[in-house]
Backbone of each chain as ProteinMPNN parsed JSONL, in Angstrom:
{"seq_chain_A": "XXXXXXXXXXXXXXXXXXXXXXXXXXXXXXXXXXXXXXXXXXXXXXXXXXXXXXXXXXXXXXXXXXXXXXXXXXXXXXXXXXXXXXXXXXXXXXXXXXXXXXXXXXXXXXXXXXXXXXXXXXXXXXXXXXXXXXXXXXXXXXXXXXXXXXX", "coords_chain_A": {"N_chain_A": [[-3.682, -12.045, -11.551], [-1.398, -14.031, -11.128], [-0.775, -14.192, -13.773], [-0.612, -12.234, -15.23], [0.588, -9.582, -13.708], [2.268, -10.828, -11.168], [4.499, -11.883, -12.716], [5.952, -9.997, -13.606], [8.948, -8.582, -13.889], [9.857, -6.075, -12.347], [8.003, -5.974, -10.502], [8.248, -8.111, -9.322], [10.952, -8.001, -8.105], [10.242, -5.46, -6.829], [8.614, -6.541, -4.71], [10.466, -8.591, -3.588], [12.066, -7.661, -2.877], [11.096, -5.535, -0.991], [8.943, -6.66, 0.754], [7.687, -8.931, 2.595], [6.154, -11.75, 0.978], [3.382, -13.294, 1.212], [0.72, -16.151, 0.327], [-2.789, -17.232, 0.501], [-4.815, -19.406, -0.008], [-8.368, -18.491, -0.842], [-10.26, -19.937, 0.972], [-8.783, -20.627, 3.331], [-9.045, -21.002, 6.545], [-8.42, -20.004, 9.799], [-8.312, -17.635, 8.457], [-8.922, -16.51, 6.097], [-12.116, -15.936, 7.018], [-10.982, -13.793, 9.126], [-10.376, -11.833, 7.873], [-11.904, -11.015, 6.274], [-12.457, -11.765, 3.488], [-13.802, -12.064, 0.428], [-13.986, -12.052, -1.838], [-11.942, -12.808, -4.702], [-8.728, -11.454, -6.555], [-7.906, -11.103, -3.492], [-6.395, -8.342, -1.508], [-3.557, -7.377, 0.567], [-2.041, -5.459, 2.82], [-0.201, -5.974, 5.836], [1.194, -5.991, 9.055], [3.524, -6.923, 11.043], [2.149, -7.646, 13.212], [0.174, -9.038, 12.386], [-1.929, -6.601, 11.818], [-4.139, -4.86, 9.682], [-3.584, -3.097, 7.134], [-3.705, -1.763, 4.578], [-5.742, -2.247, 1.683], [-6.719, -4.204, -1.281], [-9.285, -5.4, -3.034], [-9.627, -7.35, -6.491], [-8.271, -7.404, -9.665], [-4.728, -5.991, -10.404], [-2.854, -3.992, -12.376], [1.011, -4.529, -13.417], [2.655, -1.607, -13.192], [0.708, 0.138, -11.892], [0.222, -1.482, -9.694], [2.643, -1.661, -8.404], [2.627, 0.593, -7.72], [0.682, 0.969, -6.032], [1.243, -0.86, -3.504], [3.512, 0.414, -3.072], [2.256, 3.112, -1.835], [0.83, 1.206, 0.506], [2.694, 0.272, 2.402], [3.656, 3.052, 2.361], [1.462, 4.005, 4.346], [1.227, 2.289, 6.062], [3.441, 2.842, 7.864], [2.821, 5.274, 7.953], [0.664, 4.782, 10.02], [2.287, 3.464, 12.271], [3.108, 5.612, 12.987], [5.644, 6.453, 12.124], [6.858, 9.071, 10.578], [8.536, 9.689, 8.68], [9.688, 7.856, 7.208], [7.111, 6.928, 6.162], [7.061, 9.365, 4.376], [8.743, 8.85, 2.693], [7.744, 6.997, 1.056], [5.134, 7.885, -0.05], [6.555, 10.01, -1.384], [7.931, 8.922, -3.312], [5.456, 7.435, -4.898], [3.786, 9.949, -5.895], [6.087, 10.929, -7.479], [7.145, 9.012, -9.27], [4.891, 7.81, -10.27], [2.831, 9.132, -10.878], [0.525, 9.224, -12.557], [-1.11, 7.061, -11.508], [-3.733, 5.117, -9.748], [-2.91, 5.413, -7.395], [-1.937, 7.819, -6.569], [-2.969, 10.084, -6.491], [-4.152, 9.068, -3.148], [-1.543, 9.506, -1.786], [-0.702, 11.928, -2.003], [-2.833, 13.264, -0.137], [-2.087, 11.741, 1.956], [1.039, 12.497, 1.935], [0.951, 15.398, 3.301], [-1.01, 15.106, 5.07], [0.849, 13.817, 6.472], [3.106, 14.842, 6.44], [2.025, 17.3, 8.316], [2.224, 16.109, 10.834], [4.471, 15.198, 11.497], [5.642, 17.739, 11.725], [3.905, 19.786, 12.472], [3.166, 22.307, 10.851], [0.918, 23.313, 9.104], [1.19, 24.189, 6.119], [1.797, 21.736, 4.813], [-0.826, 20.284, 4.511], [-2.425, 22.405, 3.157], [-0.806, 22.318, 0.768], [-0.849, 19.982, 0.217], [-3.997, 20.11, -0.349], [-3.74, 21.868, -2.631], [-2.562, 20.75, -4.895], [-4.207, 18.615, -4.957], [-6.184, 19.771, -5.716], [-5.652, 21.289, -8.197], [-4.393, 18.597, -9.771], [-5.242, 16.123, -9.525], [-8.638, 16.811, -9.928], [-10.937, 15.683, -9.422], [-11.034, 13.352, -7.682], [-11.626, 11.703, -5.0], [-10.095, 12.119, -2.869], [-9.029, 14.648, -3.058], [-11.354, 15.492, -2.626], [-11.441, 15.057, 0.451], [-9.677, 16.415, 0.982], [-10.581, 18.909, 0.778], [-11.322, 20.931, 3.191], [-9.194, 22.088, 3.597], [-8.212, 23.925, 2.96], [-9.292, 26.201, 3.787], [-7.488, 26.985, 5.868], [-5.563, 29.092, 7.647]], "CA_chain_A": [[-2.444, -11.56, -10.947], [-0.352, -14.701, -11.355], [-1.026, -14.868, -15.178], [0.304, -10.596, -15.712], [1.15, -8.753, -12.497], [3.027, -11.384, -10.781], [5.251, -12.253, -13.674], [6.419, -8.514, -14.15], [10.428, -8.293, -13.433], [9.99, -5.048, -12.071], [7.111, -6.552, -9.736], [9.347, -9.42, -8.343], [11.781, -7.198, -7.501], [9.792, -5.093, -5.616], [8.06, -7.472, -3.905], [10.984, -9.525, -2.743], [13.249, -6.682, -1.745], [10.844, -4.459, 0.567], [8.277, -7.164, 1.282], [7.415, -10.818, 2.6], [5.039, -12.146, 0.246], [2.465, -14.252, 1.759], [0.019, -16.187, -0.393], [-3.267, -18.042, 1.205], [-6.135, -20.179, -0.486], [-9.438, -17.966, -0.057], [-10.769, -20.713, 1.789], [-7.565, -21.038, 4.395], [-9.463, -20.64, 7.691], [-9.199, -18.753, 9.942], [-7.484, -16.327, 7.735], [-10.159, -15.973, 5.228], [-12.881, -15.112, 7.923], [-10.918, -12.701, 10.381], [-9.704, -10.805, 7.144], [-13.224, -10.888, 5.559], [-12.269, -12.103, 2.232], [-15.604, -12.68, -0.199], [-13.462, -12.224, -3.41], [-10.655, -12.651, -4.78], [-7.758, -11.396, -5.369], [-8.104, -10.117, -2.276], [-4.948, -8.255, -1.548], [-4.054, -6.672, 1.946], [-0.868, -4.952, 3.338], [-0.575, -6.295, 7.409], [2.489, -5.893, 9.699], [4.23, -8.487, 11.87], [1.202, -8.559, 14.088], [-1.331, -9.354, 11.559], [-3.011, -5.62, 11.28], [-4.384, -4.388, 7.901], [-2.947, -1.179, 7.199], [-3.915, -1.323, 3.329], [-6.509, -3.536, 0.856], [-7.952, -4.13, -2.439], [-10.422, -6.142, -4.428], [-9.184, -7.151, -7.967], [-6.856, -7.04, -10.572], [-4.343, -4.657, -10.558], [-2.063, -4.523, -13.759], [2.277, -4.22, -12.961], [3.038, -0.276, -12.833], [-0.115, 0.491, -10.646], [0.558, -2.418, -8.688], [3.693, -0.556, -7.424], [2.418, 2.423, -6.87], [-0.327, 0.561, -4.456], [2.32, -1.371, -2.649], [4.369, 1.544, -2.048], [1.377, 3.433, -0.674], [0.634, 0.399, 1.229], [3.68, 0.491, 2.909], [3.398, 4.467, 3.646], [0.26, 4.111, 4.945], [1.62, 1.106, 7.22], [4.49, 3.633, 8.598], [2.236, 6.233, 8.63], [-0.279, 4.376, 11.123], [2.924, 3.377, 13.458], [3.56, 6.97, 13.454], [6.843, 6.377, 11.335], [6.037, 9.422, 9.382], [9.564, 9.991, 7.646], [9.474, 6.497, 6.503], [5.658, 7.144, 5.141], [6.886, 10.531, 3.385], [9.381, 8.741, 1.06], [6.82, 6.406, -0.318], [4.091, 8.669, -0.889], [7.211, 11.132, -2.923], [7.776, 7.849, -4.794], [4.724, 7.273, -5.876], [3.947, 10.727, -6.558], [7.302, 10.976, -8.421], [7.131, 7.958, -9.911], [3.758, 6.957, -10.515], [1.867, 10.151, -10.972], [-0.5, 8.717, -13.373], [-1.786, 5.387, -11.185], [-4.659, 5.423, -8.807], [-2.894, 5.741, -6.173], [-1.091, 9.014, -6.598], [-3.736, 11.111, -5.45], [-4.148, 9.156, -2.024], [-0.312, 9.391, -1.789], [-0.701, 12.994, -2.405], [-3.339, 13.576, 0.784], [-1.454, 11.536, 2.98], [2.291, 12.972, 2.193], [0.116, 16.133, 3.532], [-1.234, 15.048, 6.334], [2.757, 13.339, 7.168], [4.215, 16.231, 6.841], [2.089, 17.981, 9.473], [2.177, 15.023, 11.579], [5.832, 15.511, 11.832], [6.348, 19.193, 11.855], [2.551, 20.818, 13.348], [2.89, 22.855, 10.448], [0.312, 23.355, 8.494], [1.498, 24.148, 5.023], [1.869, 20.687, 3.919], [-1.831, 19.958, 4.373], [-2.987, 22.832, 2.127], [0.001, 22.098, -0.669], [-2.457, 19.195, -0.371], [-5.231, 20.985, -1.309], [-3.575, 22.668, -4.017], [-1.943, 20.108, -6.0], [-5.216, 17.66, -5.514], [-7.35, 20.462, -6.85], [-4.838, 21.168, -9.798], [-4.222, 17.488, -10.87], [-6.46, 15.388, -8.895], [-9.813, 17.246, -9.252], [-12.046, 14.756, -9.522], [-10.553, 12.222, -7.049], [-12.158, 11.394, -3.721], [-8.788, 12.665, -2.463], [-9.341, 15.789, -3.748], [-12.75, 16.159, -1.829], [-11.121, 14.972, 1.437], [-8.592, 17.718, 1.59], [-10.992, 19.867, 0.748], [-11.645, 21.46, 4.062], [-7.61, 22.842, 4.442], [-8.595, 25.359, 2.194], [-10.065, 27.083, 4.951], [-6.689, 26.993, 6.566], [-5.185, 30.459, 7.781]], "C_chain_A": [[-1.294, -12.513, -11.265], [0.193, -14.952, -13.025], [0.158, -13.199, -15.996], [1.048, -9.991, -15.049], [2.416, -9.627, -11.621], [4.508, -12.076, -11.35], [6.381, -11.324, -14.23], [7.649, -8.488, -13.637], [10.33, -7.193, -12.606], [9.151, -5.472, -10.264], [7.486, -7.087, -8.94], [10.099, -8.836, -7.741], [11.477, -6.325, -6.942], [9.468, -5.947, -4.403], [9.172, -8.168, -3.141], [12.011, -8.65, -1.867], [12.688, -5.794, -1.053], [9.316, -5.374, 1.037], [7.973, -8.404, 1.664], [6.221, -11.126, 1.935], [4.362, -13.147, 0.643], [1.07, -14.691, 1.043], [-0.911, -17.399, -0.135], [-4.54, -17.934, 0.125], [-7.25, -18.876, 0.185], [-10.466, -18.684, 0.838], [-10.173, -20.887, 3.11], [-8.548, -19.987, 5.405], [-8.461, -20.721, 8.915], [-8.867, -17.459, 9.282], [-9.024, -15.624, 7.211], [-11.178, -14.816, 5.871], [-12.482, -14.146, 8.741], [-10.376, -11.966, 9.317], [-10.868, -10.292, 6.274], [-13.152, -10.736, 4.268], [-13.34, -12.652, 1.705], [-14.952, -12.462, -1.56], [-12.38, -12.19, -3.562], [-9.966, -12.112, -6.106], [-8.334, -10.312, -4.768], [-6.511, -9.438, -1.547], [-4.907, -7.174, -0.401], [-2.322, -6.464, 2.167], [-1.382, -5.707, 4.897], [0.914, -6.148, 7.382], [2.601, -7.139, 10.22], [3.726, -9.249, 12.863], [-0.161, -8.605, 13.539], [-2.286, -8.425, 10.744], [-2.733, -5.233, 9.937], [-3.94, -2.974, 8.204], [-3.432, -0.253, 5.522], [-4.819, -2.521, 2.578], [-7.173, -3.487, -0.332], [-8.552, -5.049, -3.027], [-10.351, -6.258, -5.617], [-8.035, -6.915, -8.314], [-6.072, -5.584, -10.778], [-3.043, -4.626, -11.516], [-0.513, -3.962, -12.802], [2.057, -2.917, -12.338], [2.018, -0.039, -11.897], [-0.142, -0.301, -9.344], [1.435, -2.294, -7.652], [3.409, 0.327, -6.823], [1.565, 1.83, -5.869], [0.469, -0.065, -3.469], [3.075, 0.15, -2.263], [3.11, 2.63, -1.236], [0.931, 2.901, 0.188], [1.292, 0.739, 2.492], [4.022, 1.848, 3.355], [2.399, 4.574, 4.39], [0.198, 3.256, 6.501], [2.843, 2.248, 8.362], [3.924, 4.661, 9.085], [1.392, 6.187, 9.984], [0.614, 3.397, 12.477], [3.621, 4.706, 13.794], [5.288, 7.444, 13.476], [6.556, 7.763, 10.333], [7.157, 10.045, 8.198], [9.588, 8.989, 6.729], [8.422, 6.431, 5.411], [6.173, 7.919, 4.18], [7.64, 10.008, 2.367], [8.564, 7.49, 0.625], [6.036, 7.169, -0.672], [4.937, 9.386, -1.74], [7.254, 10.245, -4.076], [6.914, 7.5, -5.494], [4.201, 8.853, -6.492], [4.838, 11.372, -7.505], [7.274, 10.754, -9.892], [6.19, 7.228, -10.936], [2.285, 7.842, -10.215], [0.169, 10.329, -11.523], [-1.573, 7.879, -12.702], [-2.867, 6.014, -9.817], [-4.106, 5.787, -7.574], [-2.502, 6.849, -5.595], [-2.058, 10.112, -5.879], [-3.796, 11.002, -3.742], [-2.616, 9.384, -1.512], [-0.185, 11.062, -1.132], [-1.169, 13.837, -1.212], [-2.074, 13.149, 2.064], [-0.063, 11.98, 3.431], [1.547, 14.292, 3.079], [0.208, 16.316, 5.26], [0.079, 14.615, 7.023], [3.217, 14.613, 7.695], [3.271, 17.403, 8.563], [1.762, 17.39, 10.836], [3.359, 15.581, 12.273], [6.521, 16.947, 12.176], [5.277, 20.287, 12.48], [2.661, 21.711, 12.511], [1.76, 22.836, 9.734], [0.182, 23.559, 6.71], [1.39, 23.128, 4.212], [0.517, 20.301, 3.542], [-2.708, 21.179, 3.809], [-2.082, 22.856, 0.947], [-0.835, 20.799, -1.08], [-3.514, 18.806, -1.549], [-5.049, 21.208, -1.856], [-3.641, 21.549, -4.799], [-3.502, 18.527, -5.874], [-6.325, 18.034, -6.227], [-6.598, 20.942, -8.296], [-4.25, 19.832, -10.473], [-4.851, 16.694, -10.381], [-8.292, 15.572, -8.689], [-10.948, 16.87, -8.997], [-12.373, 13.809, -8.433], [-11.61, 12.72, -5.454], [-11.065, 12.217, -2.552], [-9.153, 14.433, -1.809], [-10.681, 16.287, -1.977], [-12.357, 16.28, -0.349], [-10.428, 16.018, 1.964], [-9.648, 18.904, 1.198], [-11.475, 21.387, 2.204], [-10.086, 22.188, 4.633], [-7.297, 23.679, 3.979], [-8.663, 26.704, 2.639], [-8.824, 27.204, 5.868], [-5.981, 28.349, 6.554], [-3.974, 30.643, 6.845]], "O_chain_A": [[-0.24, -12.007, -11.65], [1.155, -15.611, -13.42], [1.097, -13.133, -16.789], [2.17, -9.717, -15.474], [3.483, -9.038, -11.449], [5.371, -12.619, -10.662], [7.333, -11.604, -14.96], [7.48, -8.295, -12.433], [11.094, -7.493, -11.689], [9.672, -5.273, -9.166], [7.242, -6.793, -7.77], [10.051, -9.08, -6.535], [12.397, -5.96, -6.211], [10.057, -5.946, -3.322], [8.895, -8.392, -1.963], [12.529, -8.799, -0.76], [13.433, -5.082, -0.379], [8.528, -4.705, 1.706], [8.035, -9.154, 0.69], [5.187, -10.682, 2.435], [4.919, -14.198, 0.324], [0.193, -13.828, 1.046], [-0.437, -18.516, -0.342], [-5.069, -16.947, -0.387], [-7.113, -18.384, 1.305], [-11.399, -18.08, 1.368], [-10.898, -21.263, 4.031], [-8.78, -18.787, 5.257], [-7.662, -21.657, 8.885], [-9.226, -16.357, 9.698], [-9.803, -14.768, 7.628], [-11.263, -13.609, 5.642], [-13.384, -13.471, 9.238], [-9.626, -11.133, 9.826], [-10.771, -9.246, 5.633], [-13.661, -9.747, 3.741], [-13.907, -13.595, 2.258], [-15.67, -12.823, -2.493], [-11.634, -11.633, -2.756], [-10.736, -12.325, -7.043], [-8.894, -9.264, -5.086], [-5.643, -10.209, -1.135], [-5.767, -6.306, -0.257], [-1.497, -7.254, 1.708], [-2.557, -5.968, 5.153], [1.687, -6.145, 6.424], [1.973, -8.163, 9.952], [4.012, -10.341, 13.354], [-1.248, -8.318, 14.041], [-3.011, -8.682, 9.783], [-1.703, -5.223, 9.264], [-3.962, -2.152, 9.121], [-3.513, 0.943, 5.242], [-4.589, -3.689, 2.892], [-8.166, -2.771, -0.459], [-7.779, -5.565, -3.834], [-10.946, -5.371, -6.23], [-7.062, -6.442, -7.726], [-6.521, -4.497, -11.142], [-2.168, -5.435, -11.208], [-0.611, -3.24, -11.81], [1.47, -2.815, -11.261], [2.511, 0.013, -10.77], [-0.445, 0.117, -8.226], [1.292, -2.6, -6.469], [3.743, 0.806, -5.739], [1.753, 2.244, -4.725], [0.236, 0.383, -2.347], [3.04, 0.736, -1.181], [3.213, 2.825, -0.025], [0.441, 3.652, 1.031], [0.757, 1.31, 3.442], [4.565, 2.026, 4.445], [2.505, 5.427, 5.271], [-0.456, 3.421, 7.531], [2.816, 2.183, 9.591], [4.156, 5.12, 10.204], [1.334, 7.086, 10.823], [0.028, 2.798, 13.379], [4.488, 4.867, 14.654], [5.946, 8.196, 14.196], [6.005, 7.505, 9.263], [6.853, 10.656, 7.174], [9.514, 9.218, 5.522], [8.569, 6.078, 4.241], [5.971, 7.522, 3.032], [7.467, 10.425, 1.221], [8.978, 7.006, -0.428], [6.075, 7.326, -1.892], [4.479, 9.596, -2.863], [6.897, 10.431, -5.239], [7.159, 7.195, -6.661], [4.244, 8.907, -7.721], [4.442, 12.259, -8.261], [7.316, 11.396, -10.942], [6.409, 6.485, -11.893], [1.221, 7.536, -9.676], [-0.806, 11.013, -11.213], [-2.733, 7.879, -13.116], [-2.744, 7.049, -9.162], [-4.755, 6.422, -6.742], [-2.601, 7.041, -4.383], [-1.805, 10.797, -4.889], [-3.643, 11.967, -2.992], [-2.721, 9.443, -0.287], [0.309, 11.339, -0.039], [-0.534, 14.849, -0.916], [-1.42, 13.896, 2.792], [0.288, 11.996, 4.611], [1.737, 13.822, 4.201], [0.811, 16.957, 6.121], [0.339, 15.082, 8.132], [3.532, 15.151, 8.757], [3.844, 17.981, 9.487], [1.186, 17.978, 11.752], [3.349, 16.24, 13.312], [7.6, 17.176, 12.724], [5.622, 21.392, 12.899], [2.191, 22.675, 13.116], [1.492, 21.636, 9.806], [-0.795, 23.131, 6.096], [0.993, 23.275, 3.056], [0.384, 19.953, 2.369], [-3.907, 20.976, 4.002], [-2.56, 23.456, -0.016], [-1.335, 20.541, -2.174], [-3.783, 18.121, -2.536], [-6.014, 21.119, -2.615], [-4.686, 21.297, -5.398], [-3.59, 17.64, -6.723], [-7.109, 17.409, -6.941], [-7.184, 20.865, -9.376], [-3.693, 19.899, -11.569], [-5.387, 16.215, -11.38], [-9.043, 14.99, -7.906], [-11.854, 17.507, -8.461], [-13.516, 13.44, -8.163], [-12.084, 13.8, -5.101], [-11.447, 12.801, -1.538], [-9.381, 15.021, -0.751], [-10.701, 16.971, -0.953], [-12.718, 17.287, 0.26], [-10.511, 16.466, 3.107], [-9.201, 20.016, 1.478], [-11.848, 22.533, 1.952], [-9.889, 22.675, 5.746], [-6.299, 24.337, 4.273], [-8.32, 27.802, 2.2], [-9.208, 27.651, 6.949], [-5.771, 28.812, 5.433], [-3.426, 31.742, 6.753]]}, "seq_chain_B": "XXXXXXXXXXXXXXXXXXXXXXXXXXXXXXXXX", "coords_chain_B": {"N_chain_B": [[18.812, -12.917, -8.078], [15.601, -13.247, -7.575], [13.783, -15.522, -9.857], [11.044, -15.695, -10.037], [8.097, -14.839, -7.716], [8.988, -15.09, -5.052], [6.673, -16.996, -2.401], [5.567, -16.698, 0.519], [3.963, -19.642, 2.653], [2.951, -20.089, 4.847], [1.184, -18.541, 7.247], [2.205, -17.675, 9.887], [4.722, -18.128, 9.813], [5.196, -16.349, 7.692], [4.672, -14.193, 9.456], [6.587, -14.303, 11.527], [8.536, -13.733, 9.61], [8.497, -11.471, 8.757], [8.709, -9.568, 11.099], [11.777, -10.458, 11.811], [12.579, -9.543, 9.437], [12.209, -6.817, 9.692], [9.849, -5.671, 7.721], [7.097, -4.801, 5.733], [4.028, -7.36, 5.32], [2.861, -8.342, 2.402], [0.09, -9.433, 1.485], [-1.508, -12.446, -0.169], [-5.105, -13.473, -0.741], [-6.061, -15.841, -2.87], [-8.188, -17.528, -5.387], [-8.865, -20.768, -4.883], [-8.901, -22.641, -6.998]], "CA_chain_B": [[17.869, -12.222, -8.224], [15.001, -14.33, -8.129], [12.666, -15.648, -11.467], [9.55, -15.424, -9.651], [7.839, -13.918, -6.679], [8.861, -16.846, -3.914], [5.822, -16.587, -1.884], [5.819, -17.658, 1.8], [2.314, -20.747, 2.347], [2.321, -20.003, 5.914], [0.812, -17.638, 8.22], [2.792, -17.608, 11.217], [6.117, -18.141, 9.312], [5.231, -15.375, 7.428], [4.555, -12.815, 10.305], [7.834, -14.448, 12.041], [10.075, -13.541, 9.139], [8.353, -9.683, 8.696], [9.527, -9.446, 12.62], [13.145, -10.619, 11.862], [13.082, -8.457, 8.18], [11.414, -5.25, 9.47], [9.033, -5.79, 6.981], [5.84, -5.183, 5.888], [3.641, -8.062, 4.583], [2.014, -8.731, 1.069], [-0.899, -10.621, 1.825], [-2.37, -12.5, -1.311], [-6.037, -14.719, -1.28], [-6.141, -16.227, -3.991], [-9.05, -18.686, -5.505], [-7.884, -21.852, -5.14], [-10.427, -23.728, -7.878]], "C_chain_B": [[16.577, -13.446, -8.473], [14.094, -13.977, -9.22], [11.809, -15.143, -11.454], [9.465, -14.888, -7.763], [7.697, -15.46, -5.469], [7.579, -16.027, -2.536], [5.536, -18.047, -0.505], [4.375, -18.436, 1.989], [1.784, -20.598, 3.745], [2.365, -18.986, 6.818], [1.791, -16.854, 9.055], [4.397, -17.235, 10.799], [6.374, -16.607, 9.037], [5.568, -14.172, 8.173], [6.152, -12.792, 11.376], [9.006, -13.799, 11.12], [9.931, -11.989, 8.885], [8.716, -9.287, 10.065], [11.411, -9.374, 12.296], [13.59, -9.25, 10.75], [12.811, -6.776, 8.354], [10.76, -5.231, 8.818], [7.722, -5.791, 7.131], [5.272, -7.019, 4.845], [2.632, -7.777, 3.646], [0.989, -10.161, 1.107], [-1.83, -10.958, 0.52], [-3.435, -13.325, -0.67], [-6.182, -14.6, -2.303], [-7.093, -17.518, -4.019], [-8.104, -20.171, -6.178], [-8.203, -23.048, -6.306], [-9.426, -23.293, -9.022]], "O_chain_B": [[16.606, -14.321, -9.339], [13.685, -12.867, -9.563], [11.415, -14.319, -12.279], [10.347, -14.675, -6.931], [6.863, -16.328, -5.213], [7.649, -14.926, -1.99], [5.408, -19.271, -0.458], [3.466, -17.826, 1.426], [0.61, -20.831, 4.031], [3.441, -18.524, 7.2], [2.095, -15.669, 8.922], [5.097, -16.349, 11.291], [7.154, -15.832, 9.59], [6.395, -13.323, 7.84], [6.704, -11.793, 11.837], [10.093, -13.421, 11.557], [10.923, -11.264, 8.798], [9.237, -8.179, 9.945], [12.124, -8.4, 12.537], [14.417, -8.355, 10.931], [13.053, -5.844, 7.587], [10.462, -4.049, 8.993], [7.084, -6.345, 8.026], [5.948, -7.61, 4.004], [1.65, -7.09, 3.928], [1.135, -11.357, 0.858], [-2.681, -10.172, 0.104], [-2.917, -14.106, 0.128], [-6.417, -13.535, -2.874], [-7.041, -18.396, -3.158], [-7.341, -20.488, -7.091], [-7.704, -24.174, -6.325], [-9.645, -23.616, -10.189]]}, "name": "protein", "num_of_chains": 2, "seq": "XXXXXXXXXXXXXXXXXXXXXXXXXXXXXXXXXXXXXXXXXXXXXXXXXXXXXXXXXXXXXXXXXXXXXXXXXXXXXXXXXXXXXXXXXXXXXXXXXXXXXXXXXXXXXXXXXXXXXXXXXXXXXXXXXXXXXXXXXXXXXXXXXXXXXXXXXXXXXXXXXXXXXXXXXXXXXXXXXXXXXXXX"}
């Protein structure tokens, strides 16, 4: 990360303008242990009172690196029940970053936002559609599979 | 604009200045060897 990903102009400038970057030894106790770090990089979204909201294991090259940060960060809004806040990162990375792993979960969760916020139901089978027409493989995909069945 | 990604060393600081910024945090471990 510090050698490709961290070096990326595009990267930095995410990072410093929508996040505090915090960067701890995998040994730094008690961190290590109450976050259950066994490899590294170990890389974790948390809010202002510590909770994980997002995490991964490994290298993750620039452009996908964004797109996981900004789902990070909807996923963090989404689970304070911010869910306008959530819906414009998941559009951005689906926008933006259609290609990168994260676009599919982006894809469920704008979904589930939207009928967070509105009790409709529509959003969570546009879902379904668009993870079974460009996602069909994805784990995603399988999850929404049950909104299918939706009236 | 900064060079590099200034990256905060402590904990507490950290979670103090995502309070003041609205912010979420970017939590790296990294091997320190």
């Amino acid at each position: 990360m510090d050698a490709v990903t961290y070096p990326n102009r595009k990267v930095i400038d995410f990072i410093q303008n929508r996040l505090v970057p915090l960067q701890l030894a995998s040994d730094a106790e008690p961190y290590a242990t109450n976050y259950g770090v066994k490899w590294t990089p170990s890389l974790l979204i948390i809010d202002a009172e510590g909770k994980v909201h997002h995490r991964a294991t490994g290298f993750i090259p620039p452009p996908q690196f964004i797109a996981w940060l900004l789902l990070g960060i909807g996923k963090a809004f989404f689970e304070k029940d911010m869910f306008g806040e959530g819906l414009e990162c998941f559009e951005t990375v689906i926008a933006e970053y259609s290609y990168s792993d994260s676009a599919p979960e982006a894809v469920f969760f704008r979904g589930v936002s939207q009928y967070k916020s509105t009790h409709q139901i529509d959003g969570l089978k546009m879902a379904y559609r668009v993870l079974q027409e460009h996602y069909p493989g994805s784990t995603w995909a399988n999850r929404a599979y049950p909104y299918w069945l939706l009236p | 604009m900064a060079d590099k990604v200034e990256w905060v060393l402590d904990y507490k600081q950290a979670l103090d200045r995502a309070k003041i910024e609205a912010k979420f945090i970017l939590l790296d471990f990294f091997n320190p060897q």
